[in-house]
C-alpha positions in Angstrom: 12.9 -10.6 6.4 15.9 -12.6 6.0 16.3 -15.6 3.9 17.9 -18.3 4.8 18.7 -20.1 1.7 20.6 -17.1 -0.1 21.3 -15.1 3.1 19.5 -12.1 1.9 18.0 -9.5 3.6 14.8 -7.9 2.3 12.6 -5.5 3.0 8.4 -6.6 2.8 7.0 -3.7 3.9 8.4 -0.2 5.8 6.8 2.2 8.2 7.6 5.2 9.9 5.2 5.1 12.5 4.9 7.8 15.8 8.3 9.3 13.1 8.3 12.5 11.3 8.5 12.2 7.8 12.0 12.7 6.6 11.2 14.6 3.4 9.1 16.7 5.1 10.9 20.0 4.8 9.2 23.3 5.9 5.7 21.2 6.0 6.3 20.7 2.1 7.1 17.4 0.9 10.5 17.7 -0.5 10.1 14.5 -2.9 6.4 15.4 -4.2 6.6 14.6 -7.7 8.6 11.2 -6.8 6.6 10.3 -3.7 6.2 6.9 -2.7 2.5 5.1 -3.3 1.5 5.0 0.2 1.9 8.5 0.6 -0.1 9.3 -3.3 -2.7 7.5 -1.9 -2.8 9.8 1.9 -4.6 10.0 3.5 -6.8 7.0 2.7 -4.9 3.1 4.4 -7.6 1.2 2.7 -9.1 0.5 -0.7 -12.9 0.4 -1.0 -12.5 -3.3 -2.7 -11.0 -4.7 0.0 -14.1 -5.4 1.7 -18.0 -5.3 1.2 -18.4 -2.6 3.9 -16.7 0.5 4.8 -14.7 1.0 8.3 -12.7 3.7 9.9 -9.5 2.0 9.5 -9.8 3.6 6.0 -7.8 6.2 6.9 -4.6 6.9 8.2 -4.6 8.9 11.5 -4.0 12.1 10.2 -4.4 15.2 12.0 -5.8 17.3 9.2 -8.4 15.1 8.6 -11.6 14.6 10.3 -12.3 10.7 9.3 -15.8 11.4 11.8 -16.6 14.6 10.0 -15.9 13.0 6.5 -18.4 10.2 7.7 -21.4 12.7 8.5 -21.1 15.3 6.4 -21.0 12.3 3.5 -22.9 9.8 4.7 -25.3 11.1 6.7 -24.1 9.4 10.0 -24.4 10.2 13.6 -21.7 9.3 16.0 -21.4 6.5 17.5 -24.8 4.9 15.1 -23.7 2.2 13.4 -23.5 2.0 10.2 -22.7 -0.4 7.5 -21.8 1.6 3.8 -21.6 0.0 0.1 -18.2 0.2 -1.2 -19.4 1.3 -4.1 -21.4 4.3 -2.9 -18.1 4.5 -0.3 -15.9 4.9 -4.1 -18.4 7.4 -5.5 -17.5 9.5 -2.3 -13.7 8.9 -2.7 -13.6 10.2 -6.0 -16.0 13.6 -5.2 -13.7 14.0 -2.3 -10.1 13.1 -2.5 -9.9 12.7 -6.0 -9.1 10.0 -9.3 -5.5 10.2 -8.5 -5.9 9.6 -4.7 -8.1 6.8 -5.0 -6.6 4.6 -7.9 -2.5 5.0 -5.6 -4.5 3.6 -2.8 -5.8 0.4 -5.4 -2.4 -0.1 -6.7 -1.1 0.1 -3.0 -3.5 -2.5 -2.6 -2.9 -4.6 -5.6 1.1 -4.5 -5.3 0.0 -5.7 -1.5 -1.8 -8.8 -3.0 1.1 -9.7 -5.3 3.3 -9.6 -2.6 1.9 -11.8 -0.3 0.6 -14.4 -3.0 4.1 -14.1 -4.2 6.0 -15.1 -0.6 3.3 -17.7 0.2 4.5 -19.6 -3.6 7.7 -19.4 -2.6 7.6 -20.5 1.0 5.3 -23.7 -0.3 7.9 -24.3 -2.9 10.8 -24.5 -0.7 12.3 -21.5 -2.9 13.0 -19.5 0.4 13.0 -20.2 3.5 12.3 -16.6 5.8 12.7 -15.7 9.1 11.4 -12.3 10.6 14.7 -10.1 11.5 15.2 -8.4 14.9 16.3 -4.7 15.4 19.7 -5.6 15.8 20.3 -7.6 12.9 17.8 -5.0 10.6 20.5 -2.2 11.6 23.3 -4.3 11.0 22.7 -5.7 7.5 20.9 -3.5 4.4 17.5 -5.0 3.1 16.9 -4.6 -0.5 13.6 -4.1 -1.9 11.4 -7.1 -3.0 11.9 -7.3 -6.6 15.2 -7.0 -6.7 15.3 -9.8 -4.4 13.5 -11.6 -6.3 15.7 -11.0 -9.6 19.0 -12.0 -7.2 17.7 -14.9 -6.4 16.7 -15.8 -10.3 12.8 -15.9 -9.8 12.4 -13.1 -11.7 14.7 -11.8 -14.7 14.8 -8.0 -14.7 12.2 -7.7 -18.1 9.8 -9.9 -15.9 10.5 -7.6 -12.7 9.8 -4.4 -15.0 7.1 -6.0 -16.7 5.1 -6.9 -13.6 5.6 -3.4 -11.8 4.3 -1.7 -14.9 1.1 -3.9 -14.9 0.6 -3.7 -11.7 1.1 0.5 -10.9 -0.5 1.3 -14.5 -3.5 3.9 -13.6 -5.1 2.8 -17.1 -5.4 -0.9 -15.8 -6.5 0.3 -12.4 -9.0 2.4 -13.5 -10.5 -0.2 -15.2 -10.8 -2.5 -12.5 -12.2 0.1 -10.5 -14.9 0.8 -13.4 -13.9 4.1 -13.6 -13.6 3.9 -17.6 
């Protein structure tokens, strides 16, 4: 997005969609230990508190995972029956089958999400900025910098408040309580 009040270029959101991962190397990931969020919370694209029921757009397409077979081996489903799941009892699952840490990246994926957007809507109703989507050609030709730091540029946030906010808002401890898994 670029914003026309300060002229800056920032990145919302990034996908590498129909790409190869670029720190894939050897079909290892190169960067595991300092992996981005999305990919700590694969192969899962939805939290189970994002809605009351549970849907296949949970997952990513990923072609080592069977979302169908996950579905009836777990739940009990035929294909094509329809089916309408708890999140709760869909969360219980989770955490048998992918795991505490899996789970509580794809919350804070979540919860950073929510931040975001309640974030941009303040500022576009407060006439702080004033965005515009960006095209190809002018995403190649100028470098986007990441959201927080666009927001301590343009003085909305001072650096303490920027850290502050990321660490409450990627702390597992706080996540797992609000996922009740305390």
């Amino acid at each position: 997005m670029f914003d026309k009040n300060s002229g800056l270029y920032t990145c919302i959101t990034f996908g590498m969609e129909n790409q190869p991962c670029p720190f894939l190397k050897n079909n290892t990931c190169s960067i595991y230990e300092k992996r981005p969020i999305v990919c700590r919370s694969f192969p899962l694209a939805k939290s189970p508190t994002e809605s009351e029921t549970f849907d296949l757009s949970y997952f990513i397409h990923c072609p080592n995972f069977n979302s169908k077979l996950f579905l009836t081996e777990n739940f009990n489903l035929k294909e094509g029956e329809p089916y309408s799941i708890s999140n709760q009892k869909v969360l219980e699952e989770y955490l048998k089958i992918f795991g505490e840490e899996t789970l509580i990246n794809q919350e804070i994926h979540h919860i950073i999400g929510i931040y975001i957007q309640e974030k941009i809507e303040e500022m576009i109703s407060d006439n702080i900025i004033d965005l515009k989507k960006v095209n190809k050609k002018d995403y190649l030709n100028h470098i986007p910098i990441p959201l927080f730091e666009f927001l301590v540029k343009k003085a909305i946030l001072s650096q303490k408040e920027k850290e502050e906010i990321i660490s409450k808002l990627t702390s597992y401890e706080h996540v797992k309580k609000l996922l009740f898994l305390n």
